[in-house]
MARLO-393472 format. One line per 4 residues: for each residue x, y, z of C-alpha. Coordinates in nm, 3 decimals, always signed. Example, Ala and Ser with C-alpha at 12.3 -4.5 7.8 and 13.67 -1.06 7.14 Angstrom:
! residues 2
+1.230,-0.450,+0.780 ~ +1.367,-0.106,+0.714
This chain:
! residues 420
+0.059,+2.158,-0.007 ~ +0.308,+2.358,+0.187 ~ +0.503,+2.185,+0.511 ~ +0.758,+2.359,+0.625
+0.656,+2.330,+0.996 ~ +0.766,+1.962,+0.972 ~ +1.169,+1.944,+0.992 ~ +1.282,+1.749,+0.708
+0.899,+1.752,+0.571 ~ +0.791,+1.483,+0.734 ~ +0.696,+1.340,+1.151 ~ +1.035,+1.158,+1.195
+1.237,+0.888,+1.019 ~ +1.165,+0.896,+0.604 ~ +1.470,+1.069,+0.524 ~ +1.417,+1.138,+0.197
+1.353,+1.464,-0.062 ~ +1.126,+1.668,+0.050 ~ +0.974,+1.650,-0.344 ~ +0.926,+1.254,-0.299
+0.717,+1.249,+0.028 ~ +0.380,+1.279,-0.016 ~ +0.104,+1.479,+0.222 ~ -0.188,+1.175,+0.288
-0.553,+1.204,+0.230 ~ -0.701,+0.891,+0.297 ~ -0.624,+0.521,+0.265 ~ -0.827,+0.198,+0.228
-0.728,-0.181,+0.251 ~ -0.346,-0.178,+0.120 ~ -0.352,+0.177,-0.085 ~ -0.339,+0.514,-0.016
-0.421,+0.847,-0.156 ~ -0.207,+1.182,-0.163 ~ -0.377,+1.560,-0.155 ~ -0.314,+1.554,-0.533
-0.499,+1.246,-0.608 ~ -0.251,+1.014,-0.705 ~ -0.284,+0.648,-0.558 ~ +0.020,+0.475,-0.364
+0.058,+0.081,-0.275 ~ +0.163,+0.083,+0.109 ~ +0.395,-0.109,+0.230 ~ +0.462,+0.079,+0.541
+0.091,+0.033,+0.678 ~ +0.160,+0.297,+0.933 ~ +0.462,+0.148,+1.032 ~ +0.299,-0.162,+1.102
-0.009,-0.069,+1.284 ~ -0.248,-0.087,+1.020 ~ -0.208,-0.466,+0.977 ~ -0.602,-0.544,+0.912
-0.572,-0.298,+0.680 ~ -0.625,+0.081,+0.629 ~ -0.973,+0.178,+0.735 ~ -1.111,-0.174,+0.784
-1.490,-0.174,+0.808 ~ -1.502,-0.365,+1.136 ~ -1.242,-0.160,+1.358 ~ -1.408,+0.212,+1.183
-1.722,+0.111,+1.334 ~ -1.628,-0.001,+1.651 ~ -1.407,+0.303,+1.762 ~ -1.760,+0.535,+1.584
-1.987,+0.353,+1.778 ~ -1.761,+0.422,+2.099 ~ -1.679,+0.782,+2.036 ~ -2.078,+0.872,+2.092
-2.030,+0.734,+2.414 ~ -1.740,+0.884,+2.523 ~ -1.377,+0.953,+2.378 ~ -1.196,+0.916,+2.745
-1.253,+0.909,+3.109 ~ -0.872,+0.890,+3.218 ~ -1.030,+0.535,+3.413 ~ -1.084,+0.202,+3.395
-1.391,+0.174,+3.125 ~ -1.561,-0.116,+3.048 ~ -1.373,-0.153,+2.707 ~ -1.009,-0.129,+2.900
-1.164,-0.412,+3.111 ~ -1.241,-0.608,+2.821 ~ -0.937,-0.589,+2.617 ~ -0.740,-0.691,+2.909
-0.944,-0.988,+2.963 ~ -0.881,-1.071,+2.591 ~ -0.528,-1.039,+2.618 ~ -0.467,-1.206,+2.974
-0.658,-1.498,+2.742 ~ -0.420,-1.485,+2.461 ~ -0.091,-1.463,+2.664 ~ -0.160,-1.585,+3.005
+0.171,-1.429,+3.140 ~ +0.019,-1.116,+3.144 ~ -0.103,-1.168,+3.512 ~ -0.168,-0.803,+3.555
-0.143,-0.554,+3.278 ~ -0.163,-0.133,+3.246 ~ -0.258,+0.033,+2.930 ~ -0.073,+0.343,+2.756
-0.085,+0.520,+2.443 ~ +0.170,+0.422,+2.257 ~ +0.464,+0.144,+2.201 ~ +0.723,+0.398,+2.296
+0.536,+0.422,+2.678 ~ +0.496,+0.044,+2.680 ~ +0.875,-0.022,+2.706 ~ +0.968,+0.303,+2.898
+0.720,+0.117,+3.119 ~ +0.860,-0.209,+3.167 ~ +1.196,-0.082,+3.186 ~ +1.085,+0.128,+3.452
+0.845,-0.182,+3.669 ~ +1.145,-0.376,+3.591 ~ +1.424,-0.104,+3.770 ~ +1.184,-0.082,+4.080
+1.096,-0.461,+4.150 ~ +1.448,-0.543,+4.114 ~ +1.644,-0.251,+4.280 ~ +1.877,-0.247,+4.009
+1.938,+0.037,+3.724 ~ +2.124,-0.130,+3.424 ~ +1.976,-0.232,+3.130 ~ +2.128,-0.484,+2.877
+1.972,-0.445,+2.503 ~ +2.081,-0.583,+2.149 ~ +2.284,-0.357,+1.925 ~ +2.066,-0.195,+1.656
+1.728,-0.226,+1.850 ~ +1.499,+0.000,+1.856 ~ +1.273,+0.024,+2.151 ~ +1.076,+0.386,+2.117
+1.182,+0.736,+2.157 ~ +1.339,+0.762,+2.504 ~ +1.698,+0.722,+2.600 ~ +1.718,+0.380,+2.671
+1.526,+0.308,+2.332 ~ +1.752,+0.447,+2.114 ~ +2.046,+0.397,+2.241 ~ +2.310,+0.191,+2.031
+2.053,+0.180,+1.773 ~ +2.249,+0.309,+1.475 ~ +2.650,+0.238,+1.535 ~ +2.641,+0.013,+1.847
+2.823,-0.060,+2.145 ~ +3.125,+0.101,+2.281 ~ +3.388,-0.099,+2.490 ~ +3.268,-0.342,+2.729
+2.919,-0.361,+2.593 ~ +2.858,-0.005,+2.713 ~ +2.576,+0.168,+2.512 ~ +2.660,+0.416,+2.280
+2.443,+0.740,+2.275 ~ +2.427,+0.764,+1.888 ~ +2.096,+0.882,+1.840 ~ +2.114,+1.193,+2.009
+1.943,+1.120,+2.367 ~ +2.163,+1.368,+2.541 ~ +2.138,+1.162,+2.837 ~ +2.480,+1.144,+3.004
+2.394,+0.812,+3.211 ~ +2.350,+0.608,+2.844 ~ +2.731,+0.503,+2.819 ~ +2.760,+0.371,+3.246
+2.362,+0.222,+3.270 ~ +2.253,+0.091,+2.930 ~ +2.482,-0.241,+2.770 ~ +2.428,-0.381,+2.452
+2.536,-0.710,+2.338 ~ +2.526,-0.835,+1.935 ~ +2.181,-1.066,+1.866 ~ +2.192,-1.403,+1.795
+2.536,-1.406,+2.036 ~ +2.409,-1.613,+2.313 ~ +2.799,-1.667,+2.435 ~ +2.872,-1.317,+2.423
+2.577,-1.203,+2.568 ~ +2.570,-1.436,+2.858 ~ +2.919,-1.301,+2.957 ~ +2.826,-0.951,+2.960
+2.537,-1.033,+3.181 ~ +2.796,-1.260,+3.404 ~ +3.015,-0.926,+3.463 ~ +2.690,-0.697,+3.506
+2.460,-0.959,+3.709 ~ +2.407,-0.757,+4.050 ~ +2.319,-0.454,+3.848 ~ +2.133,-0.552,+3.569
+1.739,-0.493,+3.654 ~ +1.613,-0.604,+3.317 ~ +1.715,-0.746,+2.927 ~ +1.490,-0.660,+2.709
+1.484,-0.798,+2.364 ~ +1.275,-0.778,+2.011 ~ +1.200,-1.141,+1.956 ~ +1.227,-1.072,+1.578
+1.507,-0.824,+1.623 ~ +1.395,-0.566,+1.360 ~ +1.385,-0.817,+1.046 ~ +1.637,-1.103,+1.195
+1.512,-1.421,+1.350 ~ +1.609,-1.558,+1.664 ~ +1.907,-1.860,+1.597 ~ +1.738,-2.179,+1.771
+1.789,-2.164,+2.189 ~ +1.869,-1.784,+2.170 ~ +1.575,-1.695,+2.308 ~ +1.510,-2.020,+2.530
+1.893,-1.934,+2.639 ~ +1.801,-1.587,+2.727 ~ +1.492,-1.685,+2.909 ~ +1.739,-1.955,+3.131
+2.011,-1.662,+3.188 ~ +1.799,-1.351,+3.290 ~ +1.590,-1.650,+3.537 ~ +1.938,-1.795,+3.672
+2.074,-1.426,+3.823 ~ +1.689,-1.308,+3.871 ~ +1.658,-1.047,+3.554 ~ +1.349,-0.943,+3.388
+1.321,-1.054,+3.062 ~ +1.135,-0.775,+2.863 ~ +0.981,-0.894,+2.534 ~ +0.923,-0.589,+2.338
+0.625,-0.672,+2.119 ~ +0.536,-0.387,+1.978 ~ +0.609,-0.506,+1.577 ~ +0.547,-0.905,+1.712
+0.240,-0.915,+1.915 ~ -0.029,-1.037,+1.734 ~ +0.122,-1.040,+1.386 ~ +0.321,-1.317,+1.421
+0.075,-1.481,+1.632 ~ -0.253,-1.394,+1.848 ~ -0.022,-1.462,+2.130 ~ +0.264,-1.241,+1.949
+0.627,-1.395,+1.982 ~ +0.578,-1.496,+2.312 ~ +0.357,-1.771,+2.210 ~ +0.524,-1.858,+1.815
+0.852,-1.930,+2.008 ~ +0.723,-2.054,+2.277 ~ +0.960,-1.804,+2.545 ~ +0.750,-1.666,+2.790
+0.878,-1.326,+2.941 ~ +0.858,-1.162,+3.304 ~ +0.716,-0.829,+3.127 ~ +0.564,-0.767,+2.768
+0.527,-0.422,+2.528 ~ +0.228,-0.370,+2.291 ~ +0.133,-0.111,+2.063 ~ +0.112,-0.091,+1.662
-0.143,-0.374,+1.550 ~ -0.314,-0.386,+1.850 ~ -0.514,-0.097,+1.799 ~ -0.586,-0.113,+1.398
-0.431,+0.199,+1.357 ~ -0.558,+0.376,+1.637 ~ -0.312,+0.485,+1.923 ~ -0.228,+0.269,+2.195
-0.018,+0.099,+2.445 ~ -0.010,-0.201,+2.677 ~ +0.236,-0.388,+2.926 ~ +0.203,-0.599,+3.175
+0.339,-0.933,+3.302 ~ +0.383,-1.133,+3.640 ~ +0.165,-1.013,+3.893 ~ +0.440,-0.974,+4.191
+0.642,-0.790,+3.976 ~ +0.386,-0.555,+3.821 ~ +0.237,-0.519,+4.215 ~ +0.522,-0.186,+4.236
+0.268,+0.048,+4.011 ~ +0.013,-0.059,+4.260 ~ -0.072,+0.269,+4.417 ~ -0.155,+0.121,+4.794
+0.144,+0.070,+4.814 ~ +0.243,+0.435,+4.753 ~ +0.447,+0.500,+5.091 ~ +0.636,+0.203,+5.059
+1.019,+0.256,+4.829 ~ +0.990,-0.002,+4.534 ~ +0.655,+0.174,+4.481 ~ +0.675,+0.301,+4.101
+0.399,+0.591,+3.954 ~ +0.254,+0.502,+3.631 ~ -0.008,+0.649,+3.492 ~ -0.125,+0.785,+3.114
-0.409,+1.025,+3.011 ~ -0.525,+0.879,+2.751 ~ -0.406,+0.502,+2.797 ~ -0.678,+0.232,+2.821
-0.912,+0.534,+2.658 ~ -1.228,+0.322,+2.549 ~ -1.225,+0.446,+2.155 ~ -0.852,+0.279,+2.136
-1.039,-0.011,+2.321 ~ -1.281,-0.041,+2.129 ~ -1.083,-0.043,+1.785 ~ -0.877,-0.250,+1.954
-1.149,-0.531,+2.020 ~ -1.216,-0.541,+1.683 ~ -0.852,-0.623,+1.580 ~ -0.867,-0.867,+1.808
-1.140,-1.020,+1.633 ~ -1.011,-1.011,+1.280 ~ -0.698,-1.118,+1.367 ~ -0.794,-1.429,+1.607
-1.041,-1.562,+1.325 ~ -0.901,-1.883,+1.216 ~ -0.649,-1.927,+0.959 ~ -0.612,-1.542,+0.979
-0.191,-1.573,+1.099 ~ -0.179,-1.928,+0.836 ~ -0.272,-1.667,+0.608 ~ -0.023,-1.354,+0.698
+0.260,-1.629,+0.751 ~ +0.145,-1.781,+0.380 ~ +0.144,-1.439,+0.207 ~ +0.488,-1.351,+0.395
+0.631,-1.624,+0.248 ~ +0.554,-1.541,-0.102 ~ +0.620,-1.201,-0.082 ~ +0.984,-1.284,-0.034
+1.045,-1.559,-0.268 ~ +0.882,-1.279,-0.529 ~ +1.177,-1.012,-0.374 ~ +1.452,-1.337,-0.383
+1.309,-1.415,-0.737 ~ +1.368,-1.064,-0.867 ~ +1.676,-1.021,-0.682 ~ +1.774,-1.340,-0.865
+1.630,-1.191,-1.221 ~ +1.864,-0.911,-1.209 ~ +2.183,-1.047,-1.093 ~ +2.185,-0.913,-0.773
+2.442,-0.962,-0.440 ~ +2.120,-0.972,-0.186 ~ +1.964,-1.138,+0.033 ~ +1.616,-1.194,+0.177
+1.513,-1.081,+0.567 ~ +1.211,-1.117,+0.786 ~ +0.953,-1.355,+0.899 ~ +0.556,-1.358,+0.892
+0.435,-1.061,+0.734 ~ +0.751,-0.884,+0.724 ~ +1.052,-0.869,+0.477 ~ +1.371,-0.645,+0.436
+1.586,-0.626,+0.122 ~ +2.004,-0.641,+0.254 ~ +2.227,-0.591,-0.042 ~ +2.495,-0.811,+0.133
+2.636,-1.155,+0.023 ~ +2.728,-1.255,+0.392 ~ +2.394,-1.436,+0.613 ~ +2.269,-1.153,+0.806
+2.272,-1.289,+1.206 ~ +2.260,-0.936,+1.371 ~ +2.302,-0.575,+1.359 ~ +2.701,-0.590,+1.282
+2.644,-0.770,+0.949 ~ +2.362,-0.541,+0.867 ~ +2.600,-0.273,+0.891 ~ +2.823,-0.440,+0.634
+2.558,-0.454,+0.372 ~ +2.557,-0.180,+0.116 ~ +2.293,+0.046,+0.267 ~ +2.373,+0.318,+0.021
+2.207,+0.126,-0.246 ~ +1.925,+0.002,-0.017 ~ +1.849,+0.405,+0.002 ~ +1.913,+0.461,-0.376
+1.626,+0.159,-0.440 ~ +1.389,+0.255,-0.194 ~ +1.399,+0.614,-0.287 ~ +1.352,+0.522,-0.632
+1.035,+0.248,-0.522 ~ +0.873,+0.593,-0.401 ~ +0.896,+0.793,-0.679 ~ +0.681,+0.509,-0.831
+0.405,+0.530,-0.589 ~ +0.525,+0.261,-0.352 ~ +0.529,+0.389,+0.004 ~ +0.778,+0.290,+0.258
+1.053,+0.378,+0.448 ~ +1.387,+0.463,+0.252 ~ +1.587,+0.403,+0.528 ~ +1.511,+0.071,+0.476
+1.417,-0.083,+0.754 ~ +1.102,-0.303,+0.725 ~ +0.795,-0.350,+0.455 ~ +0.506,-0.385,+0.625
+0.214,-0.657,+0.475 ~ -0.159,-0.655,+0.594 ~ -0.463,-0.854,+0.550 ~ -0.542,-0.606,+0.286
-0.229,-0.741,+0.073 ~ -0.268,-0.960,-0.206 ~ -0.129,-1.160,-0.508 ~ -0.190,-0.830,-0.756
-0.018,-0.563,-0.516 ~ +0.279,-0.822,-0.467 ~ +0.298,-0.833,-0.836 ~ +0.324,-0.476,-0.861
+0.606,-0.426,-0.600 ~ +0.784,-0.689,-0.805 ~ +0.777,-0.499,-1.134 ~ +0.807,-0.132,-1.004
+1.154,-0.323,-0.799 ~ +1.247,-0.449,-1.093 ~ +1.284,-0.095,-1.275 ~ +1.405,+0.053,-0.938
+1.706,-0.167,-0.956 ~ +1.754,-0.111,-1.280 ~ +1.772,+0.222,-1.222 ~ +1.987,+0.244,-0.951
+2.294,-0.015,-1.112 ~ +2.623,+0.135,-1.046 ~ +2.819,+0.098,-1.346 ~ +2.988,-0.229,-1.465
């Protein structure tokens, strides 16, 4: 099927052959189908947004039921009104809360509440985070920091203001990062920080140490949820670790695989997108089309409910766990220098000897070969990112499909050994 309207044949990030990406027909559970026929394992679960599953019967009817009701209203709707109720019950930080329609609008967002309640217009993020597709986002998301912490723009924002307003200090460097904020304190408006920063646990006290910093010199802390909330827990990070934020971003599982967005947080410092107080100068517009929309709603209320059924996370954390001591045991099989990432349903293979901490020793690791493996994983029907960055589990995952990721690896490493 012809696509050469899509640069690089694909909507953003695969970087691979145009021959090994395939054009989707449908998907079910953990699988899905191409326009030729041929069946696929996923393991990219729409970049993490499917995690009940492709199609799951629950969240299909839901949003179908909805739709002959009304798509959108561009208004508060009696399924926005519910789904905040169910998440001001999961994480009861979220004292007020705004819907968008995607994770990328979630953090622009909070970045955004947080510049206005505070007066201030730095940011300080982690090298190698990735926060959505605007400027702040990206930045030092694929080489890092430049001197003094200052961002580097080396993902193309062509925003000139990246390198003076955006820092970036290494995860997992509590030290480091607390004296970058010392040096930037009156200007910093917010941190904001991926509790599981892409694959990489937090070290124990990072993220309680954050939480003490950022409160000390009167910073928002930003958790952006958008890969955590509600797949490491119904209350996302927030709740497994036990931090509690100033301001939260949602998107990807929330809505089953249908778009959407949320943030929210404190009340007084959310209060600036409250439009009475439009003529006053903290006062900050926000407002999306199709945020809050009740379809997205409505699918998402039905995540909600498959997810918060109990033992649903014992189960994602359980089947987490074995699908990386199957990766370690292969890895282990065929002699290889790698290493095991991720946490809950998540798992990244690092060709590196060294303990991965943070983005500088991910860097380190031989990422050439990590492309060479995944790239040959999708010529054998496994889809996922070749750029490596994070396999995606769902409910829909099981013992079988974990079995055949280990045997079509297996081969893929075999077939990508440099000589000896």
């Amino acid at each position: 099927m012809p696509r050469d309207l899509f640069p690089g044949a694909s909507n953003g990030e695969y970087g691979a052959p145009p021959e090994l990406l395939p054009v989707l027909d449908r998907g079910a559970g953990a699988r899905v189908w191409d326009t030729t026929g041929n069946e696929w394992i996923d393991f990219t679960m729409a970049w993490g947004s499917a995690l009940v599953g492709h199609a799951h019967p629950k969240v299909v009817d839901a949003a179908t039921r909805q739709a002959a009701s009304g798509v959108n209203f561009a208004a508060v709707n009696r399924r926005a009104v519910e789904l905040a109720d169910r998440l001001h019950a999961l994480a009861p930080f979220l004292q007020r809360i705004r819907f968008v329609a995607s994770g990328t609008e979630a953090t622009m967002m909070c970045l955004r509440v947080a510049a206005a309640a505070t007066g201030r217009s730095k940011v300080l993020k982690f090298t190698g985070a990735y926060h959505g597709q605007h400027p702040v986002g990206v930045a030092a998301m694929l080489r890092g920091n430049g001197p003094d912490g200052r961002s580097a723009d080396d993902a193309g924002t062509g925003a000139d203001w990246i390198s003076s307003r955006v820092l970036a200090a290494p995860f997992n460097d509590l030290t480091a990062t607390e004296n970058l904020i010392g040096r930037h304190a009156q200007e910093l408006a917010a941190v904001i920080v991926e509790p599981l920063h892409r694959c990489l646990p937090p070290s124990p006290g990072f993220l309680e140490g954050l939480r003490a910093i950022t409160r000390h010199h009167g910073i928002v802390l930003i958790f952006d949820e958008v890969v955590t909330g509600f797949r490491l827990a119904p209350g996302g990070a927030a709740q497994y670790f036990g931090v509690q934020p100033d301001l939260a971003a949602y998107g990807k599982a929330l809505g089953g695989g249908f778009p959407i967005g949320a943030y929210g947080g404190s009340a007084a410092i959310m209060e600036v997108v409250n439009e009475a107080r439009i003529d006053e100068p903290s006062y900050l517009w926000s407002a999306s089309t199709t945020g809050g929309n009740p379809v997205s709603c409505a699918a998402a209320l039905a995540t909600l409910d498959v997810l918060c059924a109990p033992g649903v996370h014992d189960h994602l954390h359980a089947l987490g766990t074995r699908f990386r001591e199957v990766l370690a045991s292969v890895l282990r099989a065929e002699s290889e220098t790698a290493q095991v990432l991720g946490l809950g349903p998540l798992a990244q293979i690092a060709f590196a000897a060294e303990p991965i901490r943070d983005h500088a020793g991910w860097q380190r690791a031989d990422r050439k070969r990590s492309k060479a493996v995944m790239l040959e994983l999708l010529k054998s029907h496994v889809f996922l990112n070749p750029m490596g960055t994070k396999l995606y589990l769902s409910l829909a995952h099981d013992d079988a499909i974990l079995g055949q990721f280990a045997e079509r690896l297996t081969q893929a490493l075999r077939a990508t050994r440099p000589a000896r």
